[in-house]
N, C-alpha and C positions, 0 to 999 in steps of 0.2 A: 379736923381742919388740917392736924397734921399727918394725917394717911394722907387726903386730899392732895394734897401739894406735892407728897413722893409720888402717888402715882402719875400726877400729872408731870413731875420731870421724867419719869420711866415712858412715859409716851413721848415723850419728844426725844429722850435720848435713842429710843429703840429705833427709827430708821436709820438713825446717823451709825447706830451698831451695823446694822442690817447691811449698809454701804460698804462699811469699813473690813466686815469679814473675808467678800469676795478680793477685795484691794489687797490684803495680807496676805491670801491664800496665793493672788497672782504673783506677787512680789517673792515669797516663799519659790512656788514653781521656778520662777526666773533665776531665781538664784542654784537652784538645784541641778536646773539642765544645763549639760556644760558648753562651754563658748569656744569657738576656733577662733583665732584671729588668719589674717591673710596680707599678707606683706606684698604688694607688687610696686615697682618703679615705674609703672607705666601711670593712665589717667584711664579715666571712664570712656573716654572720646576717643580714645586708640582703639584700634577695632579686632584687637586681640583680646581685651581686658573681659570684654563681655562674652565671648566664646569661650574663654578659660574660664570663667567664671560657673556660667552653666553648666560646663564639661564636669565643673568638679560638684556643683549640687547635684546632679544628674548621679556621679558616682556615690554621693550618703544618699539620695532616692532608694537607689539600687540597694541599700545597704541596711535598709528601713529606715533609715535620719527623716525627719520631717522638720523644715526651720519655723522655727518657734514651738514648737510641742516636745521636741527629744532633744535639740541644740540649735545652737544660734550661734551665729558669725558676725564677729567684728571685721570690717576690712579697712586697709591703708592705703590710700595709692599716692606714690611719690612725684605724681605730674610730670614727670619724667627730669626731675631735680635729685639725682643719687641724694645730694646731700644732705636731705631731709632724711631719707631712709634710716641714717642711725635713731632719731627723735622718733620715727611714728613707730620702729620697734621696740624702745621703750615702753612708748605708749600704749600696746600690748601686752608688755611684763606689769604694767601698772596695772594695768585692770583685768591680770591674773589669769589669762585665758587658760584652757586647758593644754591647745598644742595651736603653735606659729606653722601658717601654709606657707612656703617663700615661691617666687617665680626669678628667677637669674640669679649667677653669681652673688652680685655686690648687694640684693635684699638679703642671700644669707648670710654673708658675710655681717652684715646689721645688726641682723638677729642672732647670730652668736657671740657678738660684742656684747648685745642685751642683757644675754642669757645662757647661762651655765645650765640649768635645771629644768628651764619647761623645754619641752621634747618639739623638736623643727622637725618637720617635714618639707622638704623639698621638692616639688613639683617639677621641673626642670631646671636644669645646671648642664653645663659641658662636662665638666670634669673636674668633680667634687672633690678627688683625689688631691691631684695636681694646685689646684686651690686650698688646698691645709683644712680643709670642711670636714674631712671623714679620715681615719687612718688607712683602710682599704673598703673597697668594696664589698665585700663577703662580709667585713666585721667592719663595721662604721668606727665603734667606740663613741662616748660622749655623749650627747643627743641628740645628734643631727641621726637621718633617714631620709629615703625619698627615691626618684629618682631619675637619672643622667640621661642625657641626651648623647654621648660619647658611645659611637658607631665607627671602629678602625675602618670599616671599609665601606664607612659611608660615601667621600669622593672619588672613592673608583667607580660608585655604580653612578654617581653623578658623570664624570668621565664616562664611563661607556654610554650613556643613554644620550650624551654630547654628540659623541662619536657617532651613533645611531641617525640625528638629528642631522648632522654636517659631518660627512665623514673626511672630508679633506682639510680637518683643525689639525694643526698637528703641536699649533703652540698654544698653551693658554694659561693664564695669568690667573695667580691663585690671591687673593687678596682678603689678608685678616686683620685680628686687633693683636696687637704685640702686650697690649696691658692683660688682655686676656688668657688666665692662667692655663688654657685648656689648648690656646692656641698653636704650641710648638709641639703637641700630640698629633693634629690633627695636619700641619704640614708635613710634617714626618711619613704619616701613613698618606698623604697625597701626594708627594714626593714618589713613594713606594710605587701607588697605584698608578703612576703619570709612568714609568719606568715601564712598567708589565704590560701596560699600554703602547710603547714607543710612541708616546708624547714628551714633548717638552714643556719643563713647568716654569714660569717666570713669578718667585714668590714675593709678594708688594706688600708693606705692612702700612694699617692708615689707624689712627686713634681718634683723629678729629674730622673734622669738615676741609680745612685745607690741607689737609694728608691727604684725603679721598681724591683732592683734584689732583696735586702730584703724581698719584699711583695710576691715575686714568693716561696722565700726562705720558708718565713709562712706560705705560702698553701702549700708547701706538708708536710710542720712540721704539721699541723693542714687537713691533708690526705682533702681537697677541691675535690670535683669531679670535678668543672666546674668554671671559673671564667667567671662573667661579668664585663663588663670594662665601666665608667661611660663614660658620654660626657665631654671632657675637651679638649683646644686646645694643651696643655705641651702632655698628654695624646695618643693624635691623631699627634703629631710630633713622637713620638716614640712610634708608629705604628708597623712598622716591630719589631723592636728589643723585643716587650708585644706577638708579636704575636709568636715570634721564642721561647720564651721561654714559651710560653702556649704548643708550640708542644712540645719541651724537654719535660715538665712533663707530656705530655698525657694528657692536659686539654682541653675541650672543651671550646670554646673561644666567647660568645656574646658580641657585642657591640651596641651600637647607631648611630655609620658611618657606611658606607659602604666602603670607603678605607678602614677600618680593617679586614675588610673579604675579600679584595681583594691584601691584603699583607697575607694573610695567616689566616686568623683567620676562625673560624667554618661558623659564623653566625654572618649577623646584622641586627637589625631593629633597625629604627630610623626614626625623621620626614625628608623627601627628603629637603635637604637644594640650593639643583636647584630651587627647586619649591619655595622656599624661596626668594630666589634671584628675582624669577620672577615675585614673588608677591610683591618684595619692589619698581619695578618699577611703581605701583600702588600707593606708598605712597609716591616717587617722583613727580607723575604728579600729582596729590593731591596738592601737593606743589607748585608746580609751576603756578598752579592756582588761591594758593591765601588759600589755608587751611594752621590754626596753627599746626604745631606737635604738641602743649599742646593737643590740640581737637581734635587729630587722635588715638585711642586708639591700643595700642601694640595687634599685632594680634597671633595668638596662629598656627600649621601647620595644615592643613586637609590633606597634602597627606603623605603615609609612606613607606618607601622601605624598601623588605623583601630579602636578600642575601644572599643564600647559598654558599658557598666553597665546590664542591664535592673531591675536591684531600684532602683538609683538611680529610674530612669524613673518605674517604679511609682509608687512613695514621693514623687516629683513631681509625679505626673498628668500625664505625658507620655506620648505614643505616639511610637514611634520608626516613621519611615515605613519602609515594604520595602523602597524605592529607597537607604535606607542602609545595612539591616540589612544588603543585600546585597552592598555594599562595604568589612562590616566582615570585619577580620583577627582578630578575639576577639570575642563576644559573652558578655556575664558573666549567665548565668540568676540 
């Protein structure tokens, strides 16, 4: 009777084993393969978040990663509320990831409050440098990595491809974020290139939404033909609203994203920050191999996308020559 009875609790116990082996074995797995987190201050609903996003699975593809079978991503997104960003990048140090992706200044800045020890890769930054993020480029130190968006003679080729566009500007109005630690690089060498150009530059500094209207306000006090609009993330959040009021005064409109030209703006060129993404999963597997972020040096962009707006054009009475139509990467009918 009493075999009887152990074998019948060994039958009942055996499927509830049978269950429970494949659960452990998964749990086990999960724990083994290692985790990225990803810091951005944008939202899911921003129409960057989802292109960078892909940019950067596309690069561990390329790299043999498969999500969920060799690693898995945690992501953050800060609604575009900075001041969440310090909290969800703890929330990343909590659950121990292997290595934090960052997208702009102030997510890394987050994530190095965070964290001393788990290894940042930065995906785009202006100027990592200049921002107290890395000691130099060639040698980071610490654990940040990644790489800048910092192009000296990025607003000159904006300036000449202006010039190309409307050759009779002769004034235009440079407008950035003064909080922006990358900012007073980047008027410096456009100051440079506005000189070698014999242009004149009218430099406007805006941090908020009613800064933006003032600075619009002093280009047409100061008759501006054309504004360029620097890289900044405040900046490239109000987007539309820089670009609605570049149409109001009939300014022609450069930037360094290509969302500004696809809210309305003329023109952009800038380093492709997809390609960015897809190359930081380069300095992820890096890592996870066993390389310091001190000893991985901040990489600089080699690819660049050129963005016409033709309705912009129209709506200005500009023609866009052939010689550029034909070197753009998007043309917006």
């Amino acid at each position: 009777m009493h075999a009887t009875a152990v074998i019948a609790a060994l039958l009942v116990l055996l499927p509830v084993a049978v269950l429970l082996v494949p659960l452990a074995a998964e749990a086990q797995h999960a724990a083994t393969i290692p985790r990225i987190g990803l810091l951005f201050p944008t939202s899911l609903s921003d129409p960057r978040t989802p292109r960078f996003l892909e940019a950067f699975r596309q690069g561990l593809r390329e790299l043999g990663y498969a999500e969920g079978q060799n690693i898995a991503i945690e992501s953050r997104f800060a609604e575009g509320k900075w001041d969440q960003l310090p909290s969800l990048a703890a929330e990343l140090v909590r659950l121990k990831v292997e290595v934090i992706v960052t997208y702009t200044t102030p997510a890394t800045q987050a994530a190095k409050q965070a964290t001393g020890t788990i290894p940042i890769v930065v995906a785009a930054v202006i100027d990592p440098v200049a921002a107290g993020l890395v000691a130099s480029l060639a040698h980071p130190g610490g654990n940040i990595t990644g790489l800048s968006q910092m192009v000296p003679e990025l607003v000159g080729k904006q300036l000449e491809i202006l010039k190309e566009v409307a050759p009779k500007i002769s004034r235009v109005a440079l407008l950035g974020n003064p909080a922006n630690a990358g900012n007073a690089s980047q008027v410096r060498h456009a100051q440079n290139a506005a000189r070698a150009l014999g242009m004149r530059l009218q430099s406007l500094e805006a941090r908020d939404p009613r800064e933006i209207e003032s600075a619009f306000a002093a280009m047409t006090t100061e008759r501006a033909g054309a504004v360029i609009v620097l890289i900044d993330s405040t900046l490239i959040d109000h987007r539309k609203r820089i670009a609605d009021l570049a149409a109001r005064r009939r300014l022609p409109m450069v930037s360094g994203t290509i969302e500004t030209a696809e809210t309305g703006g003329l023109m952009a060129y800038g380093p492709s920050v997809r390609d960015m993404f897809r190359r930081a999963a380069t300095h992820v597997d890096k890592i996870l191999k066993g390389a310091k972020p001190a000893d991985l040096p901040i990489e600089q962009p080699t690819k660049f996308d050129l963005v016409i707006n033709l309705r912009t054009a129209k709506a200005l009475g500009l023609t866009i020559p052939q010689s550029v139509l034909l070197r753009a990467d998007q043309v917006i009918q």
